[in-house]
Each structure stands twice: as C-alpha cells, then as structure tokens.
N, C-alpha and C positions, 0 to 999 in steps of 0.2 A: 504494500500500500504506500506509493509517494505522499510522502510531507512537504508541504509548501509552505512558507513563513513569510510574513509580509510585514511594513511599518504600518501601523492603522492609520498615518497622519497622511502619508505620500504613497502608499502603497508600493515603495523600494522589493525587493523581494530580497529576503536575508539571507533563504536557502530552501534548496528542492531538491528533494532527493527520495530514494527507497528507504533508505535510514532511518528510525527515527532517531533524532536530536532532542537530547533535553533542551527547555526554554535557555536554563543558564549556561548550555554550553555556545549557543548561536550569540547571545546575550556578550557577555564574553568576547567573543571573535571579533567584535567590533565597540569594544570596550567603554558599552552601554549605551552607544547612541546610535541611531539612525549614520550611515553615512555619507546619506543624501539632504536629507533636512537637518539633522542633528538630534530630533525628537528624543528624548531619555526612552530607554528601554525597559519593559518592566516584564517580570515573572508570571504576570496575569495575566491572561491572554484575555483582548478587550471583543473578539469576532471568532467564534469556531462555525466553522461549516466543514463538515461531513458528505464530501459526494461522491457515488457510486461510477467504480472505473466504466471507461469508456472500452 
C-alpha cells in the first residue's frame, strides 16, 4: 500500500513510497519545516484519506 505525505499549507509532497514512514521520521528529514513554504511540521496529521489502489 503507497504512502503519500503532503504539507497541508502548500501541498509540497514530503514523501511517496511502498514504505510506510513514521510521521517523525519524514518530520525529521526536513528538520521540521515544510521546504517549500517553511510551514512547522507537526506529529498530527491535520487530513487522512484512505483510497483504494487503482
């Protein structure tokens, strides 16, 4: 099942992959902020959607 990770502010895309990633390891990678907008990154996730492969 790909995972998809987006900014909720600008919709940057953080990371897409088969993997799943914990939040704090994506989180992390770009050492807390967005690095397109700058947006703080948070452990919460603010939009989950669940969709069925194509």
């Amino acid at each position: 099942m790909p995972q998809r990770v987006t900014c909720s502010q600008c919709g940057h895309l953080l990371y897409e992959g088969v993997d799943l990633k914990p939040p704090d390891e994506i989180i992390s990678k770009y050492d807390g902020k967005c690095p397109k907008c700058g947006r703080k990154l948070a452990l919460i996730p603010v939009n989950v959607e669940i969709k069925p492969c194509k």
